[in-house]
PASEBA-1860 file (N, C-alpha, C; in nm, 3 decimals):
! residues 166
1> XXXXXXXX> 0.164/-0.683/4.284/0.106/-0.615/4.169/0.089/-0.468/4.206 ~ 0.126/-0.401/4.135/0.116/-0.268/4.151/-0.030/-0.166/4.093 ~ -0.042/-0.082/4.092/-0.202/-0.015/4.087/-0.230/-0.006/3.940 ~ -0.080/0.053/3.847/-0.114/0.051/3.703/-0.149/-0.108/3.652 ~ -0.066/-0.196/3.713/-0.103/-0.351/3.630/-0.263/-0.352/3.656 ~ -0.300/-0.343/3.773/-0.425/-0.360/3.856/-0.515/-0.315/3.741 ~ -0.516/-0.163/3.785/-0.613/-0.114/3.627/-0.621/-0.157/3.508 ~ -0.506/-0.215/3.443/-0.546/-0.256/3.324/-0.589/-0.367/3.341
9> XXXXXXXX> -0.617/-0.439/3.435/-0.679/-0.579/3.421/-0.770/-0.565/3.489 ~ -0.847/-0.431/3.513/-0.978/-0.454/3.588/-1.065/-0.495/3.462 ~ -1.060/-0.468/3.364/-1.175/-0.482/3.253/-1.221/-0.652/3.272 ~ -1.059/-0.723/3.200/-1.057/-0.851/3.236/-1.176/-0.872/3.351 ~ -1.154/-0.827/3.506/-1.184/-0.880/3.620/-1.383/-0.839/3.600 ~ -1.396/-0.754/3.559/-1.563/-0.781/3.513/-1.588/-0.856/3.444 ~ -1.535/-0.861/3.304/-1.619/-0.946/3.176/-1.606/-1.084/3.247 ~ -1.514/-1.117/3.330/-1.502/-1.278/3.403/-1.428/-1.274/3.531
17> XXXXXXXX> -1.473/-1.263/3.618/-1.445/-1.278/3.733/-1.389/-1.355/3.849 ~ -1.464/-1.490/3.767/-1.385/-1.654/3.833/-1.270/-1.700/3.762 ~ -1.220/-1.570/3.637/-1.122/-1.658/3.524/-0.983/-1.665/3.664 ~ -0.882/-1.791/3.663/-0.778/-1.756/3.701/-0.688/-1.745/3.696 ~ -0.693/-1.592/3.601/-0.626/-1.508/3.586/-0.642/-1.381/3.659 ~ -0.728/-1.380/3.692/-0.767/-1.234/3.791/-0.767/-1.274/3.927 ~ -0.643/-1.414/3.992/-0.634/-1.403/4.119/-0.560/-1.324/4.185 ~ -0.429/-1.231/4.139/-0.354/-1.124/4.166/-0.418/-1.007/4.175
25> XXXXXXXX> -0.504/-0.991/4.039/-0.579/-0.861/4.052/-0.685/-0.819/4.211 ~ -0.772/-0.983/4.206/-0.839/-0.958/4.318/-0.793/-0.930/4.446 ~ -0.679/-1.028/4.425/-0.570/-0.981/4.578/-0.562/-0.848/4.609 ~ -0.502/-0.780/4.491/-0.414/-0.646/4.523/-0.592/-0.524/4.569 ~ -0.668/-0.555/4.503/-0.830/-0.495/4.525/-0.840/-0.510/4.634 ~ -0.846/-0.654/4.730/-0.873/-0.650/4.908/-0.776/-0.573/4.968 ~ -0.644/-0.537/4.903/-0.552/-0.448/5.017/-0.538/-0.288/4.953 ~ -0.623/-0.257/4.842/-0.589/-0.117/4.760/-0.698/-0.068/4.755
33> XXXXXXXX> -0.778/0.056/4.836/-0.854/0.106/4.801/-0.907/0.216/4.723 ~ -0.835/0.264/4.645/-0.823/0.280/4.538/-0.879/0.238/4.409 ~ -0.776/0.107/4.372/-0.839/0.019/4.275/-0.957/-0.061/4.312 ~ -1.017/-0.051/4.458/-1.150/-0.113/4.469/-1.254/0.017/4.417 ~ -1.236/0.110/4.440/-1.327/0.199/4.394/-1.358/0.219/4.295 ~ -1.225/0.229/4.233/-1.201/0.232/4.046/-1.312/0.087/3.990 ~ -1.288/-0.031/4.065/-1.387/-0.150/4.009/-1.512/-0.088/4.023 ~ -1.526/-0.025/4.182/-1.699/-0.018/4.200/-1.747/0.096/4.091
41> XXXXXXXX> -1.662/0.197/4.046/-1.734/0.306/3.932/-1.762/0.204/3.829 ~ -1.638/0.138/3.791/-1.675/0.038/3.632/-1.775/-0.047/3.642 ~ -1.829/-0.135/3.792/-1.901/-0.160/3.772/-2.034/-0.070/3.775 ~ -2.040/0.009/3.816/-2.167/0.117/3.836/-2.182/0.156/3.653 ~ -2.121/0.187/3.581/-2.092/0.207/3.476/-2.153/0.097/3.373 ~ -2.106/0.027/3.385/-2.183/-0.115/3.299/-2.282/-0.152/3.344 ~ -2.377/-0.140/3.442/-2.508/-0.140/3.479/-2.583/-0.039/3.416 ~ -2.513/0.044/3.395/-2.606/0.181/3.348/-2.592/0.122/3.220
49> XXXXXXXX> -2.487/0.088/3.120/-2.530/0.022/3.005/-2.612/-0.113/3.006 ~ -2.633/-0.185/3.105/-2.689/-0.282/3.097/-2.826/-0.232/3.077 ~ -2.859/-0.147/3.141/-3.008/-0.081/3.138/-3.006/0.016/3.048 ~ -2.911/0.034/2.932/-2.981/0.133/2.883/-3.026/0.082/2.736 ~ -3.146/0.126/2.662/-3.174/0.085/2.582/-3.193/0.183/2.474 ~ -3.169/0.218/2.329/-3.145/0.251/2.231/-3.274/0.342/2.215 ~ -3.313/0.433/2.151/-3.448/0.451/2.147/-3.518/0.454/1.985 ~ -3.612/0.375/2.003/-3.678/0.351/1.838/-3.678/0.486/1.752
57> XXXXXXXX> -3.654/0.481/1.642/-3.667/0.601/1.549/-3.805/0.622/1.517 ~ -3.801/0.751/1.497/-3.934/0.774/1.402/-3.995/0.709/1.305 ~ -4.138/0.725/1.332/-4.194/0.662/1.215/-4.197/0.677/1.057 ~ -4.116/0.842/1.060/-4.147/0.879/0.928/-3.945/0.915/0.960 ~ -3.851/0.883/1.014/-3.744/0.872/0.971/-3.680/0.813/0.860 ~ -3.708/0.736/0.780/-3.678/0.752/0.647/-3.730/0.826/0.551 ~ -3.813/0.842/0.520/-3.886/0.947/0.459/-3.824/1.110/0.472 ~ -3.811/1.115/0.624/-3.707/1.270/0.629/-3.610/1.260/0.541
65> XXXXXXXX> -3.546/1.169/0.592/-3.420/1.144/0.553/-3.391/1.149/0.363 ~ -3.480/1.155/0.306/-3.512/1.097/0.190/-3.538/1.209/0.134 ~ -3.637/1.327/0.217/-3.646/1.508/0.199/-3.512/1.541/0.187 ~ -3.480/1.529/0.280/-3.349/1.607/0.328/-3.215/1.600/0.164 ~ -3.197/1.446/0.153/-3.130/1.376/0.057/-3.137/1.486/-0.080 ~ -3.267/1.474/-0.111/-3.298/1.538/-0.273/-3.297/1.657/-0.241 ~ -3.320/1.743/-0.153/-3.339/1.880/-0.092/-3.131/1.885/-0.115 ~ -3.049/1.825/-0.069/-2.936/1.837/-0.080/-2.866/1.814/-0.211
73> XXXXXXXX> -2.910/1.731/-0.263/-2.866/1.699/-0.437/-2.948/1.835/-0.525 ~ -3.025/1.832/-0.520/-3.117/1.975/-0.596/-3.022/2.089/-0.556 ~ -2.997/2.120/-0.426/-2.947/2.260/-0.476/-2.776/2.293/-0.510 ~ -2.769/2.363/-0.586/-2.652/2.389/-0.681/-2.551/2.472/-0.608 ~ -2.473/2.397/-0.659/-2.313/2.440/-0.530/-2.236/2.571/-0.572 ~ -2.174/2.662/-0.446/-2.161/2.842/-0.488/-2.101/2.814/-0.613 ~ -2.043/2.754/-0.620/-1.912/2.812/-0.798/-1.908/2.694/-0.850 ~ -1.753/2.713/-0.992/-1.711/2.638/-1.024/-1.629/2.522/-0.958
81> XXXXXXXX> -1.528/2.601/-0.865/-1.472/2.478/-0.817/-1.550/2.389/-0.714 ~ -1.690/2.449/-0.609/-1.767/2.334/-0.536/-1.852/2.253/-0.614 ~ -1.831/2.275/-0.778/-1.914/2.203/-0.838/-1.802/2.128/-0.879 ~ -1.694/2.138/-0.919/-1.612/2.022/-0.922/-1.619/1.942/-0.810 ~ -1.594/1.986/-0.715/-1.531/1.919/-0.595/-1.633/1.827/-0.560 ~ -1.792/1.870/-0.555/-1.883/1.776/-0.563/-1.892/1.632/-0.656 ~ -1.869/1.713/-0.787/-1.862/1.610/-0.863/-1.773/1.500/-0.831 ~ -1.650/1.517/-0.815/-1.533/1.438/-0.790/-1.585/1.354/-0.659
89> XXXXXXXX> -1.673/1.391/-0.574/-1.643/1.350/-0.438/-1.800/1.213/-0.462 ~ -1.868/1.231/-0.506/-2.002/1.213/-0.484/-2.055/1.131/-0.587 ~ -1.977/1.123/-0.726/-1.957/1.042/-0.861/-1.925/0.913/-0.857 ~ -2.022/0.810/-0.931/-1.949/0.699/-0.981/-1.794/0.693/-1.033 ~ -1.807/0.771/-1.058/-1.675/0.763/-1.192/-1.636/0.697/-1.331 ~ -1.837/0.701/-1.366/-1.836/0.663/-1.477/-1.728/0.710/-1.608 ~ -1.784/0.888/-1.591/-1.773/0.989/-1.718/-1.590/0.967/-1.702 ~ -1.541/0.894/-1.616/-1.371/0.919/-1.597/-1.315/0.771/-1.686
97> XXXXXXXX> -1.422/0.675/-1.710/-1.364/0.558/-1.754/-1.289/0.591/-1.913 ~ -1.335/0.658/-2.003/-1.331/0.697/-2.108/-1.155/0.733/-2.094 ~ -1.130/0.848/-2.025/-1.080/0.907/-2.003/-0.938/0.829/-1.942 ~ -0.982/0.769/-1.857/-0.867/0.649/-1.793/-0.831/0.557/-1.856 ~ -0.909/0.512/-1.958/-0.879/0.403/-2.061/-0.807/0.450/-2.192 ~ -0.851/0.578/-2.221/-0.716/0.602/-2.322/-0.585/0.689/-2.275 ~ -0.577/0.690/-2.163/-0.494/0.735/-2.096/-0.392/0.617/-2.073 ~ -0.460/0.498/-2.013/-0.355/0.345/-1.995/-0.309/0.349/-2.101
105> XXXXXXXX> -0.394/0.332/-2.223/-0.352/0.285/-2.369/-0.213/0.391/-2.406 ~ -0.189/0.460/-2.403/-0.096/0.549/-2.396/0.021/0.541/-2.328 ~ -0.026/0.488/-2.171/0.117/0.422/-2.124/0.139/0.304/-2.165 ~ 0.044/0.249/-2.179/0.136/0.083/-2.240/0.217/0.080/-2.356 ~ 0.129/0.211/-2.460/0.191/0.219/-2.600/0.348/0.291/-2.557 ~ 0.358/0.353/-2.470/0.510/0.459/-2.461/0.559/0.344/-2.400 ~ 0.526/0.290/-2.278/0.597/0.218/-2.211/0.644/0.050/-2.262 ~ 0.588/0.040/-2.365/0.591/-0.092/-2.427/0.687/-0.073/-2.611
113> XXXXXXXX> 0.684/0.068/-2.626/0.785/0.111/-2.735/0.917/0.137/-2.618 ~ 0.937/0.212/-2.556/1.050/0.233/-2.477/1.106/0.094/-2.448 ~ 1.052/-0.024/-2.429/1.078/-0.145/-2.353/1.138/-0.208/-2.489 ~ 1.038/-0.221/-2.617/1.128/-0.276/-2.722/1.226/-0.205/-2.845 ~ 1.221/-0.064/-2.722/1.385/0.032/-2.841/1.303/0.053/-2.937 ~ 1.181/0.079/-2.937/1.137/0.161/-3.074/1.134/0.291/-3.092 ~ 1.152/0.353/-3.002/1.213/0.493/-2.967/1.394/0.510/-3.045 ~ 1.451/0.414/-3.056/1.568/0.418/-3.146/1.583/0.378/-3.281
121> XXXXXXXX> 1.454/0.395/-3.357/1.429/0.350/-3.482/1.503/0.433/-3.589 ~ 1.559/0.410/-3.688/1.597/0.560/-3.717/1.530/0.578/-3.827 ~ 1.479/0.699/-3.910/1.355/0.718/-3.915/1.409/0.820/-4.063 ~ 1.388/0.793/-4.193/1.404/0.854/-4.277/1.497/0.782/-4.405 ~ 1.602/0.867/-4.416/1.643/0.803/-4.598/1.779/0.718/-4.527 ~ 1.840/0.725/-4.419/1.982/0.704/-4.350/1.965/0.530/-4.423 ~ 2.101/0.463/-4.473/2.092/0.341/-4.495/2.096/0.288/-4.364 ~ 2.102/0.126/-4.349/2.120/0.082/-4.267/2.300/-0.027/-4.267
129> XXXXXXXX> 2.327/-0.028/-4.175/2.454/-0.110/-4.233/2.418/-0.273/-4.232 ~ 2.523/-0.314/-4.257/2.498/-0.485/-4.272/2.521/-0.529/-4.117 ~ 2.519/-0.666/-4.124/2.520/-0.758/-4.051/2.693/-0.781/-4.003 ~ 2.769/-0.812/-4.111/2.907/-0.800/-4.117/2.946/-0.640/-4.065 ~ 2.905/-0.518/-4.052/2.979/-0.374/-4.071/2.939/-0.367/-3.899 ~ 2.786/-0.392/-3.868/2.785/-0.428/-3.695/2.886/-0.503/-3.614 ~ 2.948/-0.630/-3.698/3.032/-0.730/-3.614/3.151/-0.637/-3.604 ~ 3.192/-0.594/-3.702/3.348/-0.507/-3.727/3.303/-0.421/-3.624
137> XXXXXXXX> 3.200/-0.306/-3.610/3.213/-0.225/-3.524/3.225/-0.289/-3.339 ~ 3.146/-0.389/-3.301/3.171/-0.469/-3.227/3.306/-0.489/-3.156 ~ 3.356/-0.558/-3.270/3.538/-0.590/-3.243/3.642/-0.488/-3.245 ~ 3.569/-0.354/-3.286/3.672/-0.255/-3.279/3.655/-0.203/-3.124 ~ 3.478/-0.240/-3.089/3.484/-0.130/-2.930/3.541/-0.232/-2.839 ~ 3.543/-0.417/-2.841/3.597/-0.500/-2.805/3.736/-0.561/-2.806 ~ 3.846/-0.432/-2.861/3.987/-0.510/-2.894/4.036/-0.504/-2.770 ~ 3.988/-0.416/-2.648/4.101/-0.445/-2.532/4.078/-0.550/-2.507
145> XXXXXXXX> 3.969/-0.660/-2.478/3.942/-0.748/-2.425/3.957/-0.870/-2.530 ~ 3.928/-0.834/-2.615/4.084/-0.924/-2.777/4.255/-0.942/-2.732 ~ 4.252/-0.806/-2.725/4.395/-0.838/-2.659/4.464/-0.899/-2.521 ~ 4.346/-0.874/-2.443/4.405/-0.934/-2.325/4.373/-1.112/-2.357 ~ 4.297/-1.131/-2.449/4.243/-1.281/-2.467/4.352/-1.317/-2.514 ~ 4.445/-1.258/-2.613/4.545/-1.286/-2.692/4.679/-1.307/-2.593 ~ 4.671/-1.208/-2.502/4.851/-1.249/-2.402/4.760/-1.372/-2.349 ~ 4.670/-1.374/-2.279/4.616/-1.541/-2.209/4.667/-1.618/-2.279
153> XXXXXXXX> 4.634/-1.604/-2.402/4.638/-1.787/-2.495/4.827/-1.777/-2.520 ~ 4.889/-1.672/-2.512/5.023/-1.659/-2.564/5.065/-1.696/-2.432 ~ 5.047/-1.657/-2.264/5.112/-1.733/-2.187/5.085/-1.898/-2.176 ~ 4.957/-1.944/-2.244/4.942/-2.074/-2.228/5.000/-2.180/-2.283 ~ 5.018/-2.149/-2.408/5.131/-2.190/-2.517/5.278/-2.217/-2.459 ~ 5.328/-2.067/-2.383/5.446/-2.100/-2.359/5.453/-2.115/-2.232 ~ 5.365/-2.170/-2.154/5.355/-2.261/-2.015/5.368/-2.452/-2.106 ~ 5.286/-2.455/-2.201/5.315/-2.556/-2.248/5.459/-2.592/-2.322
161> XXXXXX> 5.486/-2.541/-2.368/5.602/-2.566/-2.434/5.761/-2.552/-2.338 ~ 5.769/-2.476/-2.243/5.865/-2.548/-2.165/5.843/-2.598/-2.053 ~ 5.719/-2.735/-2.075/5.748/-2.833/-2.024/5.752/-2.935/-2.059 ~ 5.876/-3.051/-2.060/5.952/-3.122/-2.127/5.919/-3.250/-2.129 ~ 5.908/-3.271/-2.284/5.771/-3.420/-2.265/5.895/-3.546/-2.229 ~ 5.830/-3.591/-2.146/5.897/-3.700/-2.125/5.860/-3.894/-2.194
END
């Protein structure tokens, strides 16, 4: 085992010591002094957290905290735009629901006319044609593919016909 593997598995070799998995690590520690030292700081290190303890807050720490709060909301921000920027940052986002909701309604309405071609309505005195004057136009943009239907069925015919019924 080499010194970088070593180090990264010293953590391992504190939080559990008898695991065995840290029988390489411990090995390479009795012949590397180095990585024995590196253990003895980490452990020196986690003793000092073992002993250290947090220190209670003040008695009137919420209450500051609570000055401080309205002392910060009360006073009024240099301009226009830190009064936006406040607003935006610091807001429910009530006053925006209004605003976002007829805004959707708007895309669903564009995006839901675009989806059923009502954007191609045509819109004024223009007649409309028939049912029959659509099919004709149809078969006129469809005659290449008429015609090629037409040599198909004309070679099939005369694949049938010279062959000789017996």
């Amino acid at each position: 085992m080499n010194c970088r593997d070593c180090q990264s598995a010293l953590p391992d070799l504190l939080l559990d010591p008898s695991a065995p998995s840290n029988t390489t690590t411990r090995a390479h520690i009795d012949t590397c002094a180095e990585c024995r030292q590196e253990l003895a700081e980490l452990q020196a290190t986690m003793s000092l957290l073992d002993a250290w303890e947090a220190p209670e807050p003040s008695a009137y720490f919420d209450q500051k905290l609570a000055v401080r709060l309205r002392e910060e909301q009360e006073k009024a921000p240099a301009g226009w735009f830190e009064r936006l920027r406040t607003r935006l940052l610091f807001n429910t986002g009530r006053q925006f629901r209004p605003a976002l909701a007829g805004a959707l309604a708007l895309v669903l309405l564009v995006g839901g006319g675009t989806f059923a071609n009502l954007s191609s309505l045509h819109l004024g005195n223009t007649p409309q044609a028939s049912a029959t004057v659509d099919d004709l136009e149809i078969l006129d943009r469809n005659d290449q593919a008429l015609q090629t239907m037409d040599l198909l069925l004309d070679d099939a015919t005369d694949d049938a016909s010279a062959v000789p019924a017996t």
